[in-house]
NUKE-240452 format. One record per residue (C-alpha): x, y negated, z; residue number from 1; residue in three letters. Coordinates in Angstrom, 1 decimal, padded with zeros to 4 digits, m for minus. Layout:
N
{{X; Y; Z}; NUM; 'ALA'} ...
//
This chain:
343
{{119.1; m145.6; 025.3}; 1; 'UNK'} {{116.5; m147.7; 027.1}; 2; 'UNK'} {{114.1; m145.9; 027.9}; 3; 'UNK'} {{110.5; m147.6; 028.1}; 4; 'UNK'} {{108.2; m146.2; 030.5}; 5; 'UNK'} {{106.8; m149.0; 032.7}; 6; 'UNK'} {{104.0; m147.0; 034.4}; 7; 'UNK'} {{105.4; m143.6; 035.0}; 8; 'UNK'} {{109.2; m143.9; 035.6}; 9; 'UNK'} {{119.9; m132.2; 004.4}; 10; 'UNK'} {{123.1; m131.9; 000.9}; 11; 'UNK'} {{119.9; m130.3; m000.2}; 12; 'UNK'} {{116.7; m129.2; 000.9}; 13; 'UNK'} {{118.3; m128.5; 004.8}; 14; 'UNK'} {{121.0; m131.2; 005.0}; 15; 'UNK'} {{117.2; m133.8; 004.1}; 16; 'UNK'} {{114.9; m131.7; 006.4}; 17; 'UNK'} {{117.5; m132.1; 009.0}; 18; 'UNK'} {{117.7; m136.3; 008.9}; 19; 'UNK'} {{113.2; m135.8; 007.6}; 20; 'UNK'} {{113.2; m139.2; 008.2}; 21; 'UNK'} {{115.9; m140.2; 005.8}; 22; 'UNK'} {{114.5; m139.5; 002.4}; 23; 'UNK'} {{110.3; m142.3; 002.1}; 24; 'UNK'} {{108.0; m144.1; m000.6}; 25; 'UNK'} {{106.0; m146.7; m002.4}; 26; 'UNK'} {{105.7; m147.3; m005.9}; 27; 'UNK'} {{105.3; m150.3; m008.2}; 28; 'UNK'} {{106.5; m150.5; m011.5}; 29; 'UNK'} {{107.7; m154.4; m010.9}; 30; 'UNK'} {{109.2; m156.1; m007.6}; 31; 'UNK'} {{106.4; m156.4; m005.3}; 32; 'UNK'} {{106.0; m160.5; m004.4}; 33; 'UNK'} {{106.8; m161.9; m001.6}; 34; 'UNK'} {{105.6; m160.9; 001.7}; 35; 'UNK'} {{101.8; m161.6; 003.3}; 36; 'UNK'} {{103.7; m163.0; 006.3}; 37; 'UNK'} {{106.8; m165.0; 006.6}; 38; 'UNK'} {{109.0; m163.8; 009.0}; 39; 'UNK'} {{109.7; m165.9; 012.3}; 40; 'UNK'} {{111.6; m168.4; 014.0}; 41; 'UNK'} {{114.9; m169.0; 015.6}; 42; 'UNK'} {{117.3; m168.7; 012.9}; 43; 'UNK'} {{120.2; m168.3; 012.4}; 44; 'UNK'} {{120.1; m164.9; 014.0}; 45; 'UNK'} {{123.6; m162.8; 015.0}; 46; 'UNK'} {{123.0; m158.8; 015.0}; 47; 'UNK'} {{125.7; m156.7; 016.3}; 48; 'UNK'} {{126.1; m153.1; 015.0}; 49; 'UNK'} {{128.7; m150.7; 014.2}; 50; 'UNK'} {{130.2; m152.8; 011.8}; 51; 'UNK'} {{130.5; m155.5; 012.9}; 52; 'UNK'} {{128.0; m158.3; 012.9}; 53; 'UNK'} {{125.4; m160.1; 010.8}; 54; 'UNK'} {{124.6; m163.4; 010.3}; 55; 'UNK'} {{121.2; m164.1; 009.0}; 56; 'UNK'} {{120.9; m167.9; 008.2}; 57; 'UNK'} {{117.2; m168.2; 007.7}; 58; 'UNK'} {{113.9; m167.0; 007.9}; 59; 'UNK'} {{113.8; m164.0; 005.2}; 60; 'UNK'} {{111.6; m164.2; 002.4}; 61; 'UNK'} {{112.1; m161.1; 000.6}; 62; 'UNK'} {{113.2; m158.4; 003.0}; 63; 'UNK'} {{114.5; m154.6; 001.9}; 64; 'UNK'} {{114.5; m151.5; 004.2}; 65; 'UNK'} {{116.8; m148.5; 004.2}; 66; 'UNK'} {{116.7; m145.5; 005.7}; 67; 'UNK'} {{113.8; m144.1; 008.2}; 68; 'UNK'} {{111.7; m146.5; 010.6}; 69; 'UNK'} {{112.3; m150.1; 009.9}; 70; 'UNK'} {{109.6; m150.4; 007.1}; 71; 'UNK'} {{107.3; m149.1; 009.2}; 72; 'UNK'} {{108.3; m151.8; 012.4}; 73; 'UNK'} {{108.4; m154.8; 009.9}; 74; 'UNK'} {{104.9; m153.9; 009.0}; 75; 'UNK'} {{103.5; m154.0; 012.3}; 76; 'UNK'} {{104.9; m157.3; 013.0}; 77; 'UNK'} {{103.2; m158.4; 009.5}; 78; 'UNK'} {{105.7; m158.7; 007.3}; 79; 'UNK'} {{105.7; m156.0; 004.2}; 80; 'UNK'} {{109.0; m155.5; 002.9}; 81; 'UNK'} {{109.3; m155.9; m001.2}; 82; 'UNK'} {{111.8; m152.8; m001.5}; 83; 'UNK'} {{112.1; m149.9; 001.0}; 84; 'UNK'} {{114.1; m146.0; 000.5}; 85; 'UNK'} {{112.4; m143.4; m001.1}; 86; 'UNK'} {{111.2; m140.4; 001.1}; 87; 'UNK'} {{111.4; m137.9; m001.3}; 88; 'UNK'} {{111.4; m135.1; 001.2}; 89; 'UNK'} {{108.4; m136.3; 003.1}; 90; 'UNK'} {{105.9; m137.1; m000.3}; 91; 'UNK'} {{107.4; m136.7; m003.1}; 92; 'UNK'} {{108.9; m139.6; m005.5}; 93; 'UNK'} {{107.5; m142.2; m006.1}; 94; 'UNK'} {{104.8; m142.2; m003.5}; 95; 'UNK'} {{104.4; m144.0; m000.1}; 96; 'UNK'} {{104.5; m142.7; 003.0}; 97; 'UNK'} {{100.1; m142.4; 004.1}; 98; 'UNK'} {{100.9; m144.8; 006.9}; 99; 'UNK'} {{102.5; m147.2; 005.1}; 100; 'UNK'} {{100.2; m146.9; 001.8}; 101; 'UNK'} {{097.5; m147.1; 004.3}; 102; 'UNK'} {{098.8; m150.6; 005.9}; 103; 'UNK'} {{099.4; m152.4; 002.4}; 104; 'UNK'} {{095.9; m151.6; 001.6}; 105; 'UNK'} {{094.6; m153.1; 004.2}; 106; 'UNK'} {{096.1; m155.7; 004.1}; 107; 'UNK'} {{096.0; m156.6; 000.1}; 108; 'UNK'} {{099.6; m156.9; m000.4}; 109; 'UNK'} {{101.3; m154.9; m003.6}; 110; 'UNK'} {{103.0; m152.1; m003.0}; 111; 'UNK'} {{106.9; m152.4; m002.6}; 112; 'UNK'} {{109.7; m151.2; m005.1}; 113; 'UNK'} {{110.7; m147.7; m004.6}; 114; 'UNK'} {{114.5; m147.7; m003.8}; 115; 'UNK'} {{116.2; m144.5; m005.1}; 116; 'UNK'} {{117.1; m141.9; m002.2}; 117; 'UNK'} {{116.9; m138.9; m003.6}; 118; 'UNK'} {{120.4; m137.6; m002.0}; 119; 'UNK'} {{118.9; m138.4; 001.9}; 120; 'UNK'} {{121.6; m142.0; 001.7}; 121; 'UNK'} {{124.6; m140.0; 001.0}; 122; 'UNK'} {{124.5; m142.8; m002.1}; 123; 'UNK'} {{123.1; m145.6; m002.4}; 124; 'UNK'} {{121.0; m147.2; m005.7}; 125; 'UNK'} {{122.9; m150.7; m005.6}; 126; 'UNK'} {{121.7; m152.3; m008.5}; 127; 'UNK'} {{117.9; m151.0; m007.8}; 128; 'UNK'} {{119.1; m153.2; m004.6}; 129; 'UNK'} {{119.9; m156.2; m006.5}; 130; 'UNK'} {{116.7; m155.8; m008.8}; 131; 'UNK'} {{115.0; m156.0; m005.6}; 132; 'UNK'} {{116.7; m159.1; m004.8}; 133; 'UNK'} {{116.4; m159.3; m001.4}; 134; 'UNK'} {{117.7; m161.7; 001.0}; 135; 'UNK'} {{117.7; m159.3; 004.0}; 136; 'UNK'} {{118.7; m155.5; 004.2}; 137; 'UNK'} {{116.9; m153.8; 007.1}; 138; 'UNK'} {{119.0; m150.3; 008.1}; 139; 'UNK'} {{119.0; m149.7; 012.1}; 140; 'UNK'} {{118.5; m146.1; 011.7}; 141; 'UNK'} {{120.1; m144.9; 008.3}; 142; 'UNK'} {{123.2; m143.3; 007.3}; 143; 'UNK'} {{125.4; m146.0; 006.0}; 144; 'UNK'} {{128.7; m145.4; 005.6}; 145; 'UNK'} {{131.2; m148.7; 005.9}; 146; 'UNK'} {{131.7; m148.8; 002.5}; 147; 'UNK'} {{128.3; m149.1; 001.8}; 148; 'UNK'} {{127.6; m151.1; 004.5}; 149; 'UNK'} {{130.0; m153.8; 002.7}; 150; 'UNK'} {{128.8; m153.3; m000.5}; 151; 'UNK'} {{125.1; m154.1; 000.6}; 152; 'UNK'} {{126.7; m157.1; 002.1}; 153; 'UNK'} {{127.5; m158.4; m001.0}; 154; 'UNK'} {{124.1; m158.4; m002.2}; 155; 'UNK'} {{122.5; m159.4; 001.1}; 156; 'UNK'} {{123.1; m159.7; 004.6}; 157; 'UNK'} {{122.6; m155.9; 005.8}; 158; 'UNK'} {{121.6; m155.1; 009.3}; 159; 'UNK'} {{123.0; m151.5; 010.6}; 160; 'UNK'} {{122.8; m148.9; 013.3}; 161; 'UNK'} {{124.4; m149.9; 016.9}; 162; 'UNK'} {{126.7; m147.1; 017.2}; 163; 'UNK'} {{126.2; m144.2; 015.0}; 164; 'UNK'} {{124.3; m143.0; 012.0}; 165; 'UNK'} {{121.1; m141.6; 012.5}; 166; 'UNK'} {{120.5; m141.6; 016.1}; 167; 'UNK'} {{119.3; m145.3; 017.0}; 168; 'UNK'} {{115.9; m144.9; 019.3}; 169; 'UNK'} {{112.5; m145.5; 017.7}; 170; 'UNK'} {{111.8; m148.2; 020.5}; 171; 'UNK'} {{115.3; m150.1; 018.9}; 172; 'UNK'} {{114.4; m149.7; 015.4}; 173; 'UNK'} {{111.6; m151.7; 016.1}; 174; 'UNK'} {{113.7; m153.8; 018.0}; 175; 'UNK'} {{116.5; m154.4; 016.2}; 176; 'UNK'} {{113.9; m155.3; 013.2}; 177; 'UNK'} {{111.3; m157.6; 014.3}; 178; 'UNK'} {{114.9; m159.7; 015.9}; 179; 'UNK'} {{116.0; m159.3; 012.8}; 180; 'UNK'} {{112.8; m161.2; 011.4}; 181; 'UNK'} {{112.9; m163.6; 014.2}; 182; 'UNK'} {{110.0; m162.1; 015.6}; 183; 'UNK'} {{111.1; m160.3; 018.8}; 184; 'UNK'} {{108.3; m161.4; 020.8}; 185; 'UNK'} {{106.0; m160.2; 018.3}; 186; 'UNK'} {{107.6; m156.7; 018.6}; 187; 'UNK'} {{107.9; m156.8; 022.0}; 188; 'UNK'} {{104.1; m156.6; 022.4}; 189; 'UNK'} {{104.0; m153.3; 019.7}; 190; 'UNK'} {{106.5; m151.7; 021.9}; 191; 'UNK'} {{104.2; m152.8; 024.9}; 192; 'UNK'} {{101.5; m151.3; 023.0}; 193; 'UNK'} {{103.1; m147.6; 022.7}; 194; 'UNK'} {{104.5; m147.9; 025.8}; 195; 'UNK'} {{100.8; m147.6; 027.1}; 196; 'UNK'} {{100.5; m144.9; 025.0}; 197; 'UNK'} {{102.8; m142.8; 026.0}; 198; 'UNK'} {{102.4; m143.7; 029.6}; 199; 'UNK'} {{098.6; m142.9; 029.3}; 200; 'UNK'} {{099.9; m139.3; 027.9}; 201; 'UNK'} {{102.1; m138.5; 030.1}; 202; 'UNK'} {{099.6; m139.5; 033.1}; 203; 'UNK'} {{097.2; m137.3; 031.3}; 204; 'UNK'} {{100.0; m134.3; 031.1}; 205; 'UNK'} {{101.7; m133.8; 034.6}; 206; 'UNK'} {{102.5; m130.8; 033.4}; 207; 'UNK'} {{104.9; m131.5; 031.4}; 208; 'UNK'} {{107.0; m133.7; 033.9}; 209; 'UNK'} {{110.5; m131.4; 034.2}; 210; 'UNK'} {{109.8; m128.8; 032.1}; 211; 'UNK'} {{113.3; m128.7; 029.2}; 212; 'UNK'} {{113.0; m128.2; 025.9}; 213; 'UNK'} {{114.8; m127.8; 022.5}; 214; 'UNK'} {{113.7; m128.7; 019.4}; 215; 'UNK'} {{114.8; m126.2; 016.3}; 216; 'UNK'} {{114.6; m126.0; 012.8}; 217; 'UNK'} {{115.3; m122.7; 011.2}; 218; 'UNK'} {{117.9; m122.3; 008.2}; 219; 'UNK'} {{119.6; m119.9; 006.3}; 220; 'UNK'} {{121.7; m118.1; 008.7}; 221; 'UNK'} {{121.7; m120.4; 011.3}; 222; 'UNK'} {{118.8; m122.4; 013.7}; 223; 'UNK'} {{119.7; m126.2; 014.2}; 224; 'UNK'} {{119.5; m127.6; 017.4}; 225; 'UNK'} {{118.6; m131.5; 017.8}; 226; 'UNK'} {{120.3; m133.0; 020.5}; 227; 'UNK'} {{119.3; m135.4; 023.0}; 228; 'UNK'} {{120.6; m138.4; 020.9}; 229; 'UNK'} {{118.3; m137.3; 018.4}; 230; 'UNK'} {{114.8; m140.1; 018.3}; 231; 'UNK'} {{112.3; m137.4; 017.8}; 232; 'UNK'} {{113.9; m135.2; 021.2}; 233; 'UNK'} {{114.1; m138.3; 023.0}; 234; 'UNK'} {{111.0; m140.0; 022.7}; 235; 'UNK'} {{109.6; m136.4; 024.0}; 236; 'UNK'} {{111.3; m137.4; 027.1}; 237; 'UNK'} {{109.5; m140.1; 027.5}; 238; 'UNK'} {{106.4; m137.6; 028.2}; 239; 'UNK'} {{108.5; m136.0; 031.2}; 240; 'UNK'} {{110.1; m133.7; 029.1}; 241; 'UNK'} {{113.6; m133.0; 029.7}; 242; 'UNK'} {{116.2; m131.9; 027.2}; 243; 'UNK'} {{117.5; m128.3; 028.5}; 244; 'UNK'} {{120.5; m128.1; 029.5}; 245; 'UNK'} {{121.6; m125.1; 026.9}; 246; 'UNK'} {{121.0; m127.5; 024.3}; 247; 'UNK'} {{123.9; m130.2; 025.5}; 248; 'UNK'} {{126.4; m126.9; 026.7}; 249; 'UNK'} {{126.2; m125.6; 023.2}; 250; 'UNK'} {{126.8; m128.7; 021.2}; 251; 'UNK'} {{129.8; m128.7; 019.1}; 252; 'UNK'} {{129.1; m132.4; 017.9}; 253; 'UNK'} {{130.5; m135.4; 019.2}; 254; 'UNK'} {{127.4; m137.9; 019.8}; 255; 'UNK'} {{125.8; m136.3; 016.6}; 256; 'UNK'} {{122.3; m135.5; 016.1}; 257; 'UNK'} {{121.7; m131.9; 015.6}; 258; 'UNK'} {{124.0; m128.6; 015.3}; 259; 'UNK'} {{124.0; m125.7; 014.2}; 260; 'UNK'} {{123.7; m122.4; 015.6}; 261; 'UNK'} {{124.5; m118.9; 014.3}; 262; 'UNK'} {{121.9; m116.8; 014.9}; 263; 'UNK'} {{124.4; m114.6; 017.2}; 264; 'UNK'} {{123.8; m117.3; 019.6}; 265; 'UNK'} {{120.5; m117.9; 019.5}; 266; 'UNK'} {{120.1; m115.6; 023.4}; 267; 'UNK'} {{121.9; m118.8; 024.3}; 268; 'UNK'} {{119.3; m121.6; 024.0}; 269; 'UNK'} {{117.8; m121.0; 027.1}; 270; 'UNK'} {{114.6; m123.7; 027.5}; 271; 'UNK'} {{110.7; m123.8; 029.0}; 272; 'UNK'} {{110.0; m124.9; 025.7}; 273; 'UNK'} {{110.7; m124.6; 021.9}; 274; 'UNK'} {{109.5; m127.7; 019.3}; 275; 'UNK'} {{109.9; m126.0; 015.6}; 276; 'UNK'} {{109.6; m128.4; 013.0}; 277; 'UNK'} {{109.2; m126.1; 009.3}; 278; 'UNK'} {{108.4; m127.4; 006.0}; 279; 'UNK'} {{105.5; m124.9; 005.9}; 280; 'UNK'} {{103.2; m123.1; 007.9}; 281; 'UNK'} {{104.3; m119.9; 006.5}; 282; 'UNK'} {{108.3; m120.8; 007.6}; 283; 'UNK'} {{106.5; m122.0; 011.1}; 284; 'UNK'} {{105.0; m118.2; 011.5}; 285; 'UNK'} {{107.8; m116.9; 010.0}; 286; 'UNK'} {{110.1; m117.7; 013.7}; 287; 'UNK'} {{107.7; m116.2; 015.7}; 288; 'UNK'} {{108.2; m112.6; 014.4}; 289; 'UNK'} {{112.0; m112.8; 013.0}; 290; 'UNK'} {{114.4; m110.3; 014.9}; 291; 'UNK'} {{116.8; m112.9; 014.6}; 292; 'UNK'} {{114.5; m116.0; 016.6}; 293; 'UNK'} {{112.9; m113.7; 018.7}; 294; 'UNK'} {{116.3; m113.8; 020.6}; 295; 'UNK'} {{115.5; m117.4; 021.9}; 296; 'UNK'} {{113.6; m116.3; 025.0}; 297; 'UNK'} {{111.1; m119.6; 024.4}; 298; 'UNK'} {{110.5; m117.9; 021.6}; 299; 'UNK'} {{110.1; m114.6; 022.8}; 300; 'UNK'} {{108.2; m115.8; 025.6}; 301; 'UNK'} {{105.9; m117.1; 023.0}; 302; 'UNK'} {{106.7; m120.9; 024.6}; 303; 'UNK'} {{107.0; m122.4; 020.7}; 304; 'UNK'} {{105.0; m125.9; 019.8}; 305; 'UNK'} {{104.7; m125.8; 015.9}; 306; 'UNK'} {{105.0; m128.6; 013.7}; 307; 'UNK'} {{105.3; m127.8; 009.9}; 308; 'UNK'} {{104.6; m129.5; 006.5}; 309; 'UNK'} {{106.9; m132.5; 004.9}; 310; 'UNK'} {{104.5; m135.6; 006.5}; 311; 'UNK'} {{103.5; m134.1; 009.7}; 312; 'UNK'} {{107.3; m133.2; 010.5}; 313; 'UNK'} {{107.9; m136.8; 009.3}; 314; 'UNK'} {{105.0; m138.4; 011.3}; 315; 'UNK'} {{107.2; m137.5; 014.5}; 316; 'UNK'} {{111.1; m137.1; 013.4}; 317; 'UNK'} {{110.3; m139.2; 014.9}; 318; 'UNK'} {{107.7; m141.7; 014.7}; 319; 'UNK'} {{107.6; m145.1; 014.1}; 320; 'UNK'} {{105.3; m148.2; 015.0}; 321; 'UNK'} {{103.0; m147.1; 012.4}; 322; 'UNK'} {{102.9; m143.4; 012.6}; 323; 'UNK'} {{102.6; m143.3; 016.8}; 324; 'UNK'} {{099.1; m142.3; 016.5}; 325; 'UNK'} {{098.4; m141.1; 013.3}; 326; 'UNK'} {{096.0; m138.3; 014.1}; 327; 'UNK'} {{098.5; m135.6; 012.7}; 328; 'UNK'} {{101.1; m136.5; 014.4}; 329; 'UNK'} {{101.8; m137.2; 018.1}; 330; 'UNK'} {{098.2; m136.4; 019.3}; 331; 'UNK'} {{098.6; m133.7; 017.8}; 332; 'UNK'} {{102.2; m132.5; 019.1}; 333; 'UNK'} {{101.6; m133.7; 022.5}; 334; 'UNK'} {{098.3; m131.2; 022.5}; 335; 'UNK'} {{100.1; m128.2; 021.0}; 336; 'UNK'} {{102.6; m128.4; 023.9}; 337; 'UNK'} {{100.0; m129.0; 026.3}; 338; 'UNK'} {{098.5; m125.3; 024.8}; 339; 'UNK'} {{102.0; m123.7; 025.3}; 340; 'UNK'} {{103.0; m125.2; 029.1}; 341; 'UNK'} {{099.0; m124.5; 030.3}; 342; 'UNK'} {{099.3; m120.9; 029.0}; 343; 'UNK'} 
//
């Protein structure tokens, strides 16, 4: 991971709550035209990934998104994709994302094709693809699998994660995009403009410099655990936050992004700091007073940052160039963990 801090050194409703930002959506009857701005220069353009490499020729004219981010960093470099993946978890079929409904509309340009994901990418809606007809796939941070990573190909050149699914960094899904569209510099200066951000947050929160954390989302049975190579844990970090160790001792993945643990070892996930992310604010209360949660001494401590409801979860699982600072989202993360570290 490169980490950018220039000024301050679910199968099912789980298995889609667990990947939030894998299931998003805009909605037009018809394929939306072609973009309001062409992509770059520089072409022709080689993007390594985990399978391989891609090729793109020329400048795209029609570009498609898949998975969780990459609309979102294609947008803020001006081009508006014609297709992206449905977040069905987040807003319900059909519908886009606020951020991203909010960005078309101001800038006049038709909403794009709503590409069926309503199984979080464990399949993928090929001929809804080829309807589409795009001539670049956008998927940094998606769960592809191989095979479907070469049956994209065949409809367009596909761009895929670096080294595994669903854990590429929010700053390299907007990197590996805008390169993607030729337009590195161009998203070079909307990473420069978060990194400020985030800088000017941290500065504003020396509190939180050291203190660990683990981020949770309670199931049936069992509390997931992201990891550090999960986005939304690691652009915490960048606030001075640091993963807790407990979290990388009990991990039974291999480079994965979250795991699961029975509640039996829940005394185990020792931390300063809990982030639970809930679908509702009634499951949010709901770990607070469990016998079961109250084992996690954060929680018990009462050391728990809450973040519940599909889009707010969303906003910061994690966020993207467009959803950085939307008002229900990081601001208002970073100041519910500034209420539980100044307590």
């Amino acid at each position: 991971m490169r980490l950018r801090r220039p000024l301050i050194a679910l199968a099912g409703l789980a298995a889609t709550a667990l990947t939030l930002t894998a299931c998003a959506s805009g909605t037009t009857e018809e394929p939306a035209a072609a973009p309001a701005a062409a992509a770059g220069t520089g072409f022709p353009i080689t993007i390594e990934h985990a399978f391989g490499e891609t090729v793109i020729e020329e400048a795209p004219e029609r570009v498609a998104t898949w998975g969780w981010g990459s609309t979102e960093a294609a947008v803020s470099v001006g081009v508006y994709p014609v297709a992206v993946a449905e977040q069905s978890w987040t807003v319900g079929e059909g519908n886009l994302l606020p951020w991203v409904e909010e960005a078309y509309d101001e800038a006049g340009v038709e909403y794009p094709t709503v590409l069926n994901d309503d199984e979080g990418g464990a399949s993928v809606p090929y001929e809804e693809f080829i309807e589409a007809a795009p001539d670049l796939i956008v998927a940094p941070y998606s769960g592809l699998t191989e095979e479907q990573y070469d049956t994209l190909s065949d409809i367009a050149p596909v761009v895929a994660y670096p080294e595994a699914p669903w854990t590429t960094d929010w700053d390299e899904t907007i990197e590996i995009t805008t390169e993607a569209l030729g337009l590195k510099a161009e998203g070079e200066a909307v990473l420069d403009e978060i990194d400020a951000y985030l800088a000017d947050e941290a500065a504003a929160h020396p509190e939180f410099e050291g203190k660990t954390l683990a981020g949770i989302w309670d199931g049936d049975g069992v509390v997931s655990v992201y990891t550090g190579a999960d986005p939304r844990i690691a652009v915490l970090t960048e606030l001075g936050l640091e993963v807790a160790p407990s979290v990388t001792e009990l991990d039974t993945t291999d480079g994965g992004f979250y795991y699961d643990l029975s509640y039996e070892q829940l005394d185990k996930l020792d931390s300063d700091l809990v982030v639970n992310y809930s679908s509702s604010q009634e499951a949010a209360e709901a770990i607070l007073t469990k016998p079961e949660t109250q084992a996690i001494p954060a929680v018990a401590a009462g050391k728990v940052a809450q973040v519940y409801d599909p889009v707010t979860v969303s906003s910061v699982s994690p966020p993207t160039a467009l959803s950085f600072q939307w008002e229900g989202g990081m601001p208002a993360l970073i100041e519910a963990i500034a209420g539980v570290l100044g307590e």
